[in-house]
C-alpha positions as CSV (number, residue, x, y, z in Angstrom):
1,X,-33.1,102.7,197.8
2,X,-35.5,101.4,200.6
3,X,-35.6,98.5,198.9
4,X,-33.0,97.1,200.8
5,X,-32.3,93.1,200.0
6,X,-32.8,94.2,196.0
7,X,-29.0,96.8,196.8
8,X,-28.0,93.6,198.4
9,X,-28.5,91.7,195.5
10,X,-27.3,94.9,193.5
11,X,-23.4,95.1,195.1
12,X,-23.9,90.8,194.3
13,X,-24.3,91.9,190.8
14,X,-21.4,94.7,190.9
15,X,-19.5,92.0,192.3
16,X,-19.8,89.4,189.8
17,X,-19.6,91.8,186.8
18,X,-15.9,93.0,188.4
19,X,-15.1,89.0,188.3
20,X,-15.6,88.9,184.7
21,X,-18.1,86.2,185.4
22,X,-21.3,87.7,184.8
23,X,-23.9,86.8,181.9
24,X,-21.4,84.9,180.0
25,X,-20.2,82.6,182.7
26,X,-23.9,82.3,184.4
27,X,-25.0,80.9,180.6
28,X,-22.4,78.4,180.3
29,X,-22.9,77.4,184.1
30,X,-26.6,76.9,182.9
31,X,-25.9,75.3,179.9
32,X,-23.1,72.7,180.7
33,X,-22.6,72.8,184.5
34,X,-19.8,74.5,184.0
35,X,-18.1,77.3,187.1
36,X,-15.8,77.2,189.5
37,X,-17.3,76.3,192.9
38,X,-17.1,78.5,195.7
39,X,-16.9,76.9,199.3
40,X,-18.3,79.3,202.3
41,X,-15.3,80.1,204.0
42,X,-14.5,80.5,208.1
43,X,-13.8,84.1,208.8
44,X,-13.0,85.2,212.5
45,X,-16.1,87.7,213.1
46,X,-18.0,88.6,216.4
47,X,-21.4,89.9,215.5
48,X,-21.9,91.3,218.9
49,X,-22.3,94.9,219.3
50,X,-23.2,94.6,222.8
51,X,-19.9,95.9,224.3
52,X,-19.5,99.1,222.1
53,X,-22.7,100.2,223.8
54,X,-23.2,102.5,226.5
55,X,-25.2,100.9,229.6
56,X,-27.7,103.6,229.0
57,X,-28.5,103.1,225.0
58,X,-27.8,99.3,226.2
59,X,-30.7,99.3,228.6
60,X,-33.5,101.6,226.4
61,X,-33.0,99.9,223.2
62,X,-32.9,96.1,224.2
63,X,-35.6,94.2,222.3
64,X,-38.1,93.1,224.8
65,X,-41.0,91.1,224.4
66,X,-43.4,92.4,226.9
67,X,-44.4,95.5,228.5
68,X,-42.3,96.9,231.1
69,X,-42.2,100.3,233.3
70,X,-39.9,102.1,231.6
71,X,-40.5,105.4,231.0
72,X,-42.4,106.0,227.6
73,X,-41.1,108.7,225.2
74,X,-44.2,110.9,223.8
75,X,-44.1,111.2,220.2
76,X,-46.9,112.0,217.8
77,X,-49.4,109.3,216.6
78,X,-49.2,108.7,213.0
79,X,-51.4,105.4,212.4
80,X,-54.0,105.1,210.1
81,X,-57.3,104.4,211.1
82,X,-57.3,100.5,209.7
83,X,-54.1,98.6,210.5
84,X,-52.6,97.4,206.5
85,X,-50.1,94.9,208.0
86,X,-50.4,91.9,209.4
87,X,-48.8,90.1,212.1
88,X,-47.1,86.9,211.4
89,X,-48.0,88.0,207.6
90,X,-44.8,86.1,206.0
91,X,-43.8,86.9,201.8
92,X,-41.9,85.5,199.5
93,X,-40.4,86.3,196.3
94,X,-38.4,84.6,193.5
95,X,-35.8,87.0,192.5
96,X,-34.6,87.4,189.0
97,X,-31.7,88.6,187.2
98,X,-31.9,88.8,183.0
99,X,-34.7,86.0,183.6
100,X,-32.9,84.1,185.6
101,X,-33.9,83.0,188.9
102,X,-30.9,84.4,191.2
103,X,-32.2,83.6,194.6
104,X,-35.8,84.2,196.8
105,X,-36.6,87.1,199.2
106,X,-38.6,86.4,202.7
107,X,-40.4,89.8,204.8
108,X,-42.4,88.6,207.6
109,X,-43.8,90.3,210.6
110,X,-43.0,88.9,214.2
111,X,-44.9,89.3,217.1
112,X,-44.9,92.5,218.8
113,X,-41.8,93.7,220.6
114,X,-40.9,96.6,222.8
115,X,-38.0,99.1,222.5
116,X,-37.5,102.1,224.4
117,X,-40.7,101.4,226.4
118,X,-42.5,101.8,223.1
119,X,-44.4,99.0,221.3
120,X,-43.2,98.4,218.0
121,X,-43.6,96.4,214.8
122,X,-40.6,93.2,214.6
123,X,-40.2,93.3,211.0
124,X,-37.6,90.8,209.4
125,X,-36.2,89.9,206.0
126,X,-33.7,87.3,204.4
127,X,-32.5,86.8,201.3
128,X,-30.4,84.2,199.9
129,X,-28.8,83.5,196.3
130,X,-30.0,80.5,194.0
131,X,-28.5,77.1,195.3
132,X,-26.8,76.9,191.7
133,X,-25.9,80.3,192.0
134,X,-23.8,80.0,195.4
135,X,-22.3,76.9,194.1
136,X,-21.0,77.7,191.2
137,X,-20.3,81.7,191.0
138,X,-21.1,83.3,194.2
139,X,-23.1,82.5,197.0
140,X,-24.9,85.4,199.3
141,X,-27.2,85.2,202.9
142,X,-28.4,88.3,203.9
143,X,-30.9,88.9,206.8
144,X,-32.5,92.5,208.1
145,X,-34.2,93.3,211.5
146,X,-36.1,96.5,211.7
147,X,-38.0,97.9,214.8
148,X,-40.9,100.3,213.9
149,X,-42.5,101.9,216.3
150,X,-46.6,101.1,216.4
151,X,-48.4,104.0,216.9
152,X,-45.5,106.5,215.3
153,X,-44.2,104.9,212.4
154,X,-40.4,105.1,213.0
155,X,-37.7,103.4,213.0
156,X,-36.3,102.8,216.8
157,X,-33.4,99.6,215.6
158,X,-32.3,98.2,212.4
159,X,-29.9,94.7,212.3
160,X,-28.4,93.7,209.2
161,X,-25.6,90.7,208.6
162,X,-24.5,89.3,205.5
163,X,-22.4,86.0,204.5
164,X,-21.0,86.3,201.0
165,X,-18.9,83.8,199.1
166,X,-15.5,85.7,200.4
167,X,-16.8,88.4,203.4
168,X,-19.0,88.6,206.2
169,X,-20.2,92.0,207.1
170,X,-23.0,93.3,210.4
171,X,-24.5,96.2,211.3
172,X,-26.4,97.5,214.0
173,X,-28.3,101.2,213.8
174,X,-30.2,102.4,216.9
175,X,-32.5,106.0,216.2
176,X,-32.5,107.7,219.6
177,X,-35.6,110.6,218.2
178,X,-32.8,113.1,216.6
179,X,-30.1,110.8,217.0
180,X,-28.0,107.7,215.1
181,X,-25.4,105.6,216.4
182,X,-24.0,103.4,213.4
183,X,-22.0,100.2,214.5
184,X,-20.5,98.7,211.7
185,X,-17.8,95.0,210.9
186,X,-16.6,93.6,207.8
187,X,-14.2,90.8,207.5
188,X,-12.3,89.0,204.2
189,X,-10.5,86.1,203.5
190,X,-7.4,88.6,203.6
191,X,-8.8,90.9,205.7
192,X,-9.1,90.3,209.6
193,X,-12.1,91.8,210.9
194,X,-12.4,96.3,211.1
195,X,-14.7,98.4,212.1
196,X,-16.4,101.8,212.5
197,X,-18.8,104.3,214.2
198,X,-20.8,106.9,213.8
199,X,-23.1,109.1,215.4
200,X,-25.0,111.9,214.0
201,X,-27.8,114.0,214.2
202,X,-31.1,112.9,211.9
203,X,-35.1,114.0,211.2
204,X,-37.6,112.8,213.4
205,X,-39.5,109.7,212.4
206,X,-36.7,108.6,210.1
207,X,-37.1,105.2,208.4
208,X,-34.2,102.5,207.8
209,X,-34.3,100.3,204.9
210,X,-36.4,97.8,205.7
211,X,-39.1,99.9,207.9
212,X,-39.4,102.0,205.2
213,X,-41.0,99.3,202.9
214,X,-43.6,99.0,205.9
215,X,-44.5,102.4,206.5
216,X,-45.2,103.1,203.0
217,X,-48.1,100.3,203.8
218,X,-50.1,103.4,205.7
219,X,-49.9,106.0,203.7
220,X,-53.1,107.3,201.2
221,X,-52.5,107.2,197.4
222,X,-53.4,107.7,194.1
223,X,-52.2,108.0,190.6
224,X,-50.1,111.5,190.9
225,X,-49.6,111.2,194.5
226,X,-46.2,112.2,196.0
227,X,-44.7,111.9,199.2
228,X,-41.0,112.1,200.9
229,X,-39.6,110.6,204.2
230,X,-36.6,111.0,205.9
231,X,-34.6,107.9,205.3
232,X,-31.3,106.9,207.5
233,X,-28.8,104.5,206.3
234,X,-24.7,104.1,207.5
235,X,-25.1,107.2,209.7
236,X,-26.6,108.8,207.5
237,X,-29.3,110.9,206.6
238,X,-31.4,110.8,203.4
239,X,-34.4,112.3,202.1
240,X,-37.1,109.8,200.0
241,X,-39.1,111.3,197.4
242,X,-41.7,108.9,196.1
243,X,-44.4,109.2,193.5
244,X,-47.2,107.0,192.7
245,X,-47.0,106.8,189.0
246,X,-50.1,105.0,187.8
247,X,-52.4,102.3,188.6
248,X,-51.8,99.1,186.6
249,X,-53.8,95.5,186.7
250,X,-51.1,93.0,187.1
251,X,-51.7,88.7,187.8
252,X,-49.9,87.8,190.8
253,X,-50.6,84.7,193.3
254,X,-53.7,86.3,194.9
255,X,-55.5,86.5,190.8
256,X,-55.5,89.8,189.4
257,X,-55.2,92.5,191.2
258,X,-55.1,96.4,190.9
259,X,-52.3,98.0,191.9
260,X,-50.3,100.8,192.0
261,X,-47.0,101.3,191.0
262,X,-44.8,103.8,193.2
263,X,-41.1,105.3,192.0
264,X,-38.9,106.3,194.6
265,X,-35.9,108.2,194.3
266,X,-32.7,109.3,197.0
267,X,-29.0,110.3,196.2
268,X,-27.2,107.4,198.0
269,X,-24.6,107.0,195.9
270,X,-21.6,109.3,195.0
271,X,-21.6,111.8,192.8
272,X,-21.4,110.7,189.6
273,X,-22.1,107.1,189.7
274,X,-24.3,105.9,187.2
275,X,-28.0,106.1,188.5
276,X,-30.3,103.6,189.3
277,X,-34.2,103.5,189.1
278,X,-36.3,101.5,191.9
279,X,-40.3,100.6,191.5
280,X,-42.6,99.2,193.8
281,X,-46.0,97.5,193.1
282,X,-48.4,97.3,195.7
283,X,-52.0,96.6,196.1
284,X,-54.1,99.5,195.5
285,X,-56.6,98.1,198.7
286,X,-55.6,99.1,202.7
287,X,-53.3,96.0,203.1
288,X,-51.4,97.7,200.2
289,X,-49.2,94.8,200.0
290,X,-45.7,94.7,197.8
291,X,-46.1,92.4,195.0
292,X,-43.4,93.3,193.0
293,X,-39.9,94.7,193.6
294,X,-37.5,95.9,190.8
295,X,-34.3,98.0,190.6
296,X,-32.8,99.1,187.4
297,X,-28.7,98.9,186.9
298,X,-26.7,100.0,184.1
299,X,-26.1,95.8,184.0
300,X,-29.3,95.1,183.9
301,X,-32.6,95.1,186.1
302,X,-33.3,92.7,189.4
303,X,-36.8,92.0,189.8
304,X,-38.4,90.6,192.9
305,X,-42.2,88.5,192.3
306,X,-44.3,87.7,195.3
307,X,-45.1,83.9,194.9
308,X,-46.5,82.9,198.5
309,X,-48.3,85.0,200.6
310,X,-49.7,84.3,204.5
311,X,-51.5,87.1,205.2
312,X,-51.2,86.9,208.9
313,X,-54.2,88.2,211.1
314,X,-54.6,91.8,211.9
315,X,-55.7,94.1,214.9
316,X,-58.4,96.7,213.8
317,X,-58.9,100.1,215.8
């Protein structure tokens, strides 16, 4: 679901199993240094949606890192009294598959940009595949851009561009308010380089995939609580329903910590494909920091561990 680099490492998963080389192959791999290896190969691609843009959206929604005049949009402020996230805070996780480590996840906050004449909050997150992994069986770099905006928790830009053993794939979503414009290329070994737009209408304050993680940071909880977000993703438009399950004790790299542990749930899959379940531990304090990611397949559950934590310094109101 919001849980963005863990569907990454999902379709990886999908991918592997549809190669026939899953579990079996990874244990002989492990066992004997066994596998075929697979080299990273040059595909013609132009990440650069620069030109599909029109001057206006071009001009707004430019990432800028200071101030300017341009006219500010008025929206309503949602922030929380005490800021939970902290800038140049920087994560990392060990990501496992059937106990195996599979590859490591990285969210970290950049300094503050501005889009739209709006400040807003430079979130970014990478993830790559286990060097034995992408040697051997399939090899994966993924990294996400999201641009929340500071005093109204939404999403005003989301990046995302992947290298995979055999494709390379980009996209690039700008929320204009009411308003999505989806860029979208994907090239293969066999495939030259396609690609598609669209534009639709979508809920104020919607969330992308990696802002979502964020904004969850500034919402009040408890055991019982539930909440919902509009979530946008390809174009389109989503609905997150989220409930806070129960509070657990759990020993992470900070010591042990309370937590709570949240369950969110959206259709973004077709109908009839076989569902999958998504939790989220965080810190039951105001930082309410992930600490543990996991998403449950019909192959199998990915888990995601923090094991290194700079928390970064924060600005108070």
């Amino acid at each position: 679901m919001f849980l963005g680099f863990l569907r990454t490492s999902r379709e990886a998963v999908y991918w592997m199993v549809k190669k026939e080389v899953i579990v079996k192959k990874t244990w002989i791999v492990l066992l004997f240094g066994l596998g075929c290896s697979h080299q990273v190969s040059e595909i013609a691609f132009n990440a650069d949606f620069s030109s599909q843009l029109s001057e206006d959206l071009k001009e707004r929604f430019q990432v800028r890192t200071s101030d300017t005049d341009q006219k500010k949009k008025v929206f309503e402020v949602r922030r929380v009294s005490e800021e939970p996230i902290g800038l140049l805070e920087k994560l990392v996780f060990g990501v496992q598959y059937f106990g195996i480590e599979t590859g490591h996840l990285v969210l970290e906050v950049l300094p503050w940009k501005w889009v739209n004449g709006r400040k807003v909050y430079h979130m970014r997150g990478m993830m790559q595949t286990a060097s034995w992994l992408s040697r051997m069986i399939y090899r994966m770099d993924a990294t996400m851009e999201s641009f929340m905006d500071y005093e109204s928790l939404f999403s005003h830009r989301f990046h995302f561009f992947s290298e995979e053993t055999k494709r390379k794939k980009a996209t690039l979503e700008i929320h204009d308010a009411e308003k999505t414009y989806f860029l979208e290329r994907s090239a293969t070994m066999s495939q030259p380089m396609t690609q598609r737009e669209v534009s639709s209408a979508i809920t104020l304050y919607a969330q992308d995939h990696l802002s979502a993680l964020f904004y969850v940071r500034h919402l009040s909880m408890r055991p019982g609580s539930r909440f919902s977000f509009p979530l946008v993703s390809e174009g389109r438009s989503h609905t997150v329903e989220c409930v806070v399950l129960r509070r657990e004790l759990r020993k992470t790299v900070m010591g042990s910590v309370q937590t709570l542990v949240l369950q969110p749930q959206v259709a973004l899959s077709e109908p009839g494909k076989k569902k999958t379940e998504h939790f989220l531990w965080i810190t039951d304090d105001d930082r309410k920091m992930p600490v543990r990611l996991e998403v449950k397949t019909p192959l199998g559950s990915l888990v995601a561990v923090l094991n290194q934590v700079h928390f970064g310094y924060r600005e108070l109101d």
